[in-house]
C-alpha positions in Angstrom: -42.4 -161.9 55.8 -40.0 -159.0 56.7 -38.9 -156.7 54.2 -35.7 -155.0 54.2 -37.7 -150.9 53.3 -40.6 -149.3 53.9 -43.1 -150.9 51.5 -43.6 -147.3 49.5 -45.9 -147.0 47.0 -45.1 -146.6 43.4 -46.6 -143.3 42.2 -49.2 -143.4 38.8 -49.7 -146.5 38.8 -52.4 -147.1 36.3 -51.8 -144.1 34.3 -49.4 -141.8 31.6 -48.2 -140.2 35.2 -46.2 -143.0 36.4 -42.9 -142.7 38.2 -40.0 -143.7 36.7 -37.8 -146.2 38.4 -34.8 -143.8 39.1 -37.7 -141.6 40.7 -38.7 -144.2 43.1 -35.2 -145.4 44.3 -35.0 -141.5 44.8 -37.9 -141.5 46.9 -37.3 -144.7 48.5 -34.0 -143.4 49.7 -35.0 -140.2 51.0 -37.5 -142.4 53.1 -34.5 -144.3 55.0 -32.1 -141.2 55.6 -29.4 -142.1 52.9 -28.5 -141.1 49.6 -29.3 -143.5 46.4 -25.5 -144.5 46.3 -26.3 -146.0 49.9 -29.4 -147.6 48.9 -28.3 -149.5 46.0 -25.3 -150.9 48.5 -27.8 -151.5 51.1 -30.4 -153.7 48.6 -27.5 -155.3 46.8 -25.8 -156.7 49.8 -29.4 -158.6 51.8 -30.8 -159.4 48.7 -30.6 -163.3 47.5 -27.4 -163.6 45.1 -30.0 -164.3 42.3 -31.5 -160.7 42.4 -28.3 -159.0 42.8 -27.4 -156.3 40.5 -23.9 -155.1 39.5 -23.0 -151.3 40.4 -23.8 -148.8 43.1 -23.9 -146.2 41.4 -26.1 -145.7 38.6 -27.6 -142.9 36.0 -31.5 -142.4 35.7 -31.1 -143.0 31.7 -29.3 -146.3 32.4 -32.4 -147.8 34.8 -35.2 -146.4 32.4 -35.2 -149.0 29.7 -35.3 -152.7 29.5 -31.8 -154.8 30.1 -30.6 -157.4 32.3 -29.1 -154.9 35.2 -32.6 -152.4 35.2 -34.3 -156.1 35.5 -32.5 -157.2 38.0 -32.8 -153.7 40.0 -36.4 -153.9 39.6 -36.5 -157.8 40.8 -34.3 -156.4 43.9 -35.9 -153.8 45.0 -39.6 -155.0 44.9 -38.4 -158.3 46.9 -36.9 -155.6 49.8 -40.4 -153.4 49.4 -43.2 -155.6 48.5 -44.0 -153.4 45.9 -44.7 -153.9 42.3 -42.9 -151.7 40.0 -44.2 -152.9 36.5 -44.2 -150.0 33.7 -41.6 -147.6 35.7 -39.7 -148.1 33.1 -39.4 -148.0 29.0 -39.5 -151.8 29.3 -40.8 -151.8 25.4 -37.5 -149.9 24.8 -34.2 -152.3 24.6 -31.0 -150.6 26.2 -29.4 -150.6 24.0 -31.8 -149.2 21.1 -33.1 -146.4 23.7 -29.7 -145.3 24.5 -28.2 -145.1 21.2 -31.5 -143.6 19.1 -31.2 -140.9 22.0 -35.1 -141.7 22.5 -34.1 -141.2 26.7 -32.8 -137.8 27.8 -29.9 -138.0 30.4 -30.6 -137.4 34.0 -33.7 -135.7 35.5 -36.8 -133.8 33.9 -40.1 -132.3 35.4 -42.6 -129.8 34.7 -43.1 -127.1 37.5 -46.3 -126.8 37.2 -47.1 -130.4 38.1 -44.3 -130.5 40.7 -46.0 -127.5 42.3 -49.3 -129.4 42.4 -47.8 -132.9 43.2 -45.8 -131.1 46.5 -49.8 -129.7 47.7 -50.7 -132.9 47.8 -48.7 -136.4 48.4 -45.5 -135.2 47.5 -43.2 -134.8 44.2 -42.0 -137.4 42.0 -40.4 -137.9 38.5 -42.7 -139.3 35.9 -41.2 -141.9 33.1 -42.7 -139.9 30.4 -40.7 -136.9 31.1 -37.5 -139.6 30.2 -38.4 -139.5 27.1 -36.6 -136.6 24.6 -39.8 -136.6 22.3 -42.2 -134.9 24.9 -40.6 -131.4 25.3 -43.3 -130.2 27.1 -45.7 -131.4 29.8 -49.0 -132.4 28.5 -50.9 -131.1 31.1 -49.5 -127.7 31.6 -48.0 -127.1 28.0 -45.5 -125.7 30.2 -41.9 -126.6 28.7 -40.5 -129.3 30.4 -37.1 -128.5 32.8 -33.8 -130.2 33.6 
């Protein structure tokens, strides 16, 4: 079967390093040459209707815990990779609870130290844990974690 991107591998699978969703759409996009916005048009439109999600644009805090659009993006986009993306998000953490007890930071967060090290090796990527407001700094490093 031919799928619609590169079948790029989710990061940390396995372990507390995971990527976070947003990350990989992030990454995923870089691959093909376009910006995210781009992407999410691209998947939505050759997708079946069933898998189809309902905006093109979309913040990292919104895709990192469990609803019915971040399930559908994750349905989407591992039917146009092949990948599996199980645990790149908070899925234990409802939308609407994660949102509103502020447990999910907005945007983007990373420790330097491990971005440093990630970029020697196979290349940088956001992990879900740094998502979360309660870790304020990296448990590796103990450096304080940036945004």
């Amino acid at each position: 079967m031919t799928r619609l991107l590169f079948p790029i591998d989710l990061r940390g699978v396995g372990t507390s390093d995971i990527e976070s969703l947003p990350s990989y759409i992030h990454r995923v996009s870089i691959a093909h040459g376009v910006d995210v916005g781009q992407m999410l048009k691209l998947v939505n439109n050759n997708i079946p209707k069933l898998l189809r999600f309902g905006n093109s644009y979309m913040r990292p805090e919104v895709m990192i815990c469990k609803g019915k659009t971040t399930d559908s993006l994750i349905e989407a986009f591992e039917s146009a990779t092949g990948q599996n993306l199980f645990g790149s998000t908070l899925w234990i953490v409802n939308n609407l609870v994660g949102r509103s007890s502020g447990e999910v930071v907005e945007g983007f967060r990373w420790c330097p130290e491990c971005i440093e090290e990630m970029n020697k090796m196979d290349g940088a990527y956001f992990k879900l844990l740094w998502h979360m407001k309660s870790i304020s700094a990296c448990p590796i490093h103990r450096t304080v974690v940036a945004n």
